[in-house]
N, C-alpha and C positions, 0 to 999 in steps of 0.2 A: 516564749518559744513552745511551750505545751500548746497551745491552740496550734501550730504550724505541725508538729508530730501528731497530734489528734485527728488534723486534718488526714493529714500523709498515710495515717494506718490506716482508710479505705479504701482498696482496690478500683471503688468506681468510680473515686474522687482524683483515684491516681491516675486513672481511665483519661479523665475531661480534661487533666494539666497535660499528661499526651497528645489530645485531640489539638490543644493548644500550640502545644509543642511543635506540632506539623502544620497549624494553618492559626496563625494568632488572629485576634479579632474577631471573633464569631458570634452570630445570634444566639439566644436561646434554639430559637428553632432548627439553624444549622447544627447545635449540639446532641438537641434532642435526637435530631435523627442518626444518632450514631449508635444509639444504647436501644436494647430492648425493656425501655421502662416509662412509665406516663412522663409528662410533662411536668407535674408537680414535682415528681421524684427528682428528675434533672435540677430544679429550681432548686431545691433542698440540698442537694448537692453544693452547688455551687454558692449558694448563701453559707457557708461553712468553709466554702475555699475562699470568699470573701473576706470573711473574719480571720483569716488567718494571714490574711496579705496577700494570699499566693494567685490571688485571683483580683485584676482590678477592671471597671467595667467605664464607659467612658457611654455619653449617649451620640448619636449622628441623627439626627433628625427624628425618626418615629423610633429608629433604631436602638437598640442597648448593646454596645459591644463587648466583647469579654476579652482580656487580655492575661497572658501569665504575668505575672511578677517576680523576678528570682530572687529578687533583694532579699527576702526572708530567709531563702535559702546561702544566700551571701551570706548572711549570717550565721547560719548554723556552720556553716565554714571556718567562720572566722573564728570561731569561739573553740572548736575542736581539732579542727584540721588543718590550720594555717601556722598552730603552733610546729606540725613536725615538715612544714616549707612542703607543704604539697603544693604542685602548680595550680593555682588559684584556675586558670585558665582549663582543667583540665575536668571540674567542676561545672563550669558554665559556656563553654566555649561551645557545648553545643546547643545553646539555647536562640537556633538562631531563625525566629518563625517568619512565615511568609503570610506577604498579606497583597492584593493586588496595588499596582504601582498607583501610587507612590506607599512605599511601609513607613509604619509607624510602628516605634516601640514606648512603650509605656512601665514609669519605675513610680513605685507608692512604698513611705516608710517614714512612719510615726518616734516622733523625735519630741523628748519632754524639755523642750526650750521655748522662748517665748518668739513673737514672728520676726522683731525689730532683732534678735541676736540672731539669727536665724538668716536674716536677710544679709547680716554684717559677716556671717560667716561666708556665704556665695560670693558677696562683691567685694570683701577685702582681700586686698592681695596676699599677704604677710599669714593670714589665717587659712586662704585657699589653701597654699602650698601643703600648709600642717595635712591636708588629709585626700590631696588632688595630683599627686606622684610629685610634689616638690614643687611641681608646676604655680607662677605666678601669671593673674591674670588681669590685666592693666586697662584701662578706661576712665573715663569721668559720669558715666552710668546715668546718661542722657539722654531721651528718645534721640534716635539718630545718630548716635554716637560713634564711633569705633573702639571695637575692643581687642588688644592683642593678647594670647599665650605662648608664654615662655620659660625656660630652664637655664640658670644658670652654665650648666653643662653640656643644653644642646648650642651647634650652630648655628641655627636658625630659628624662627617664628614657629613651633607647633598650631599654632591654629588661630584665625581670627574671622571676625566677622561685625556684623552689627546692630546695635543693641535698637529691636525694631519696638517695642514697649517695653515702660521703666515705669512702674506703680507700688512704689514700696508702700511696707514689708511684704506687700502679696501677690507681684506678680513681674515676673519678668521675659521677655520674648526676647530671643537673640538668632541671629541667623549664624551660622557655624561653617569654615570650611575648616577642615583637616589641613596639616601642611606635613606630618611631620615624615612621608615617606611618596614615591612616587605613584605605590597604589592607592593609598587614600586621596593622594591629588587629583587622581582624575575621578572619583566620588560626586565633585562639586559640591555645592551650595545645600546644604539640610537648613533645618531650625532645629534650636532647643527650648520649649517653653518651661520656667518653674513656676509652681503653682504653688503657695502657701494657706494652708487655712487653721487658725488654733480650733484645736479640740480640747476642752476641759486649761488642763494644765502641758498640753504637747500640743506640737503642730503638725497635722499632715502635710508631707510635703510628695509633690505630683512632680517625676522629671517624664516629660512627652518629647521625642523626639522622632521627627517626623518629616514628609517632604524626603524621605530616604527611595531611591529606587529599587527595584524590585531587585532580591538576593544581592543587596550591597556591603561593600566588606564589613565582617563583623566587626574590624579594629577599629572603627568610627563610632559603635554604638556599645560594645560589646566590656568594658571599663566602667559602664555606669553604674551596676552592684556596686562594686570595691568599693567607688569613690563616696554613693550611696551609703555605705558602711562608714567608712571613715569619718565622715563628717555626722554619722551619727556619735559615733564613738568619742570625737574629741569634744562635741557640745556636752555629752551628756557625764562624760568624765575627765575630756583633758588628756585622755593618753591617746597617743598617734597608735594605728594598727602598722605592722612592719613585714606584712604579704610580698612577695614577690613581686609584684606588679608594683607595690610602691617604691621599689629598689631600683626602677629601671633603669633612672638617670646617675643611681648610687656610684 
């Protein structure tokens, strides 16, 4: 977390996570033009908001796009401020950037597990739940497949879709609809891709989700931190985080 505060105490760094903050996905050169400072300067920047997570950048063709990351900050959440039941949601619920249709949100957070535990924590249901609001998620994890999500507690399906690429431990493509209220049903049809890749002794793990229309509700995307967190939390120690958000179906 020092590298995420080291980041955070520059004002021009805090500058570029705003810039972000109002129009996610940007070039270098759409940022640059924001700041009265060279081009280097900007790059320098952002290689620092890089290293700290809070910045993740994806490529599109000649393009390099730059995306916020809140996971990090998810965490500094979790670690200080979720002890005294502040609304998780109150945190990050405005983190909700626009990008031309269709949006794309983009989640990065380095996790010291291996890829094959890793991938057993997303597809097993029994292990989902530990850190996914309780939620179990049911399939046979087959190109093609069907996947449903469900709560004990609720009446209905929260969400299913289908699992359009299955390449374990490293990658998985699912198309997602939301079920679990009548605003997010008429949402329709997103994707969610996970992306795993080990680093040393940890794996980064990439959640992309994307195929969202423009200014779509944030309670289809806006849960990924937490969940992000959580399943860092119980790989890397075993204990469940007990936020607000994971109490929902409590």
């Amino acid at each position: 977390m020092d590298t995420v505060f080291r980041a955070l105490a520059d004002p021009t760094r805090r500058s570029l996570l705003d810039e972000l903050f109002e129009e996610d996905g940007q070039t270098l050169s759409q940022l640059e033009g924001c700041f009265s400072m060279t081009r280097f300067g900007v790059m320098k920047h952002l290689k620092q908001l890089e290293e700290a997570g809070l910045v993740v950048t994806k490529r599109r063709g000649r393009e390099k796009l730059h995306f916020l990351n809140p996971v990090p900050i998810r965490l500094v959440h979790d670690r200080w401020v979720s002890k005294y039941a502040e609304p998780w949601a109150a945190a990050l619920s405005g983190l909700k950037n626009r990008l031309e249709n269709p949006m794309e949100k983009v989640f990065e957070i380095y996790i010291r597990t291996t890829p094959e535990r890793l991938w057993e924590a997303i597809t097993d249901s029994e292990i989902r739940s530990k850190y996914n609001f309780g939620v179990v998620v049911n399939s046979d994890w087959t190109p093609g497949s069907r996947y449903e999500s469900s709560h004990p507690k609720a009446d209905e399906l929260l969400s299913e879709g289908e699992n359009l690429e299955v390449d374990p431990p490293r990658r998985l493509v699912q198309s997602f609809n939301a079920l679990w209220s009548d605003d997010v049903k008429s949402e329709g049809t997103s994707r969610v891709t996970w992306d795993i890749a080990p680093v040393e002794d940890s794996c980064r793990l990439t959640v992309t989700h994307d195929q969202l229309r423009e200014d779509a509700n944030d309670e289809i995307y806006g849960g990924w931190p937490m969940i992000l967190s959580g399943l860092k939390t119980w790989l890397e120690s075993g204990e469940l985080l007990t936020t607000p958000g994971s109490l929902m179906y409590g």
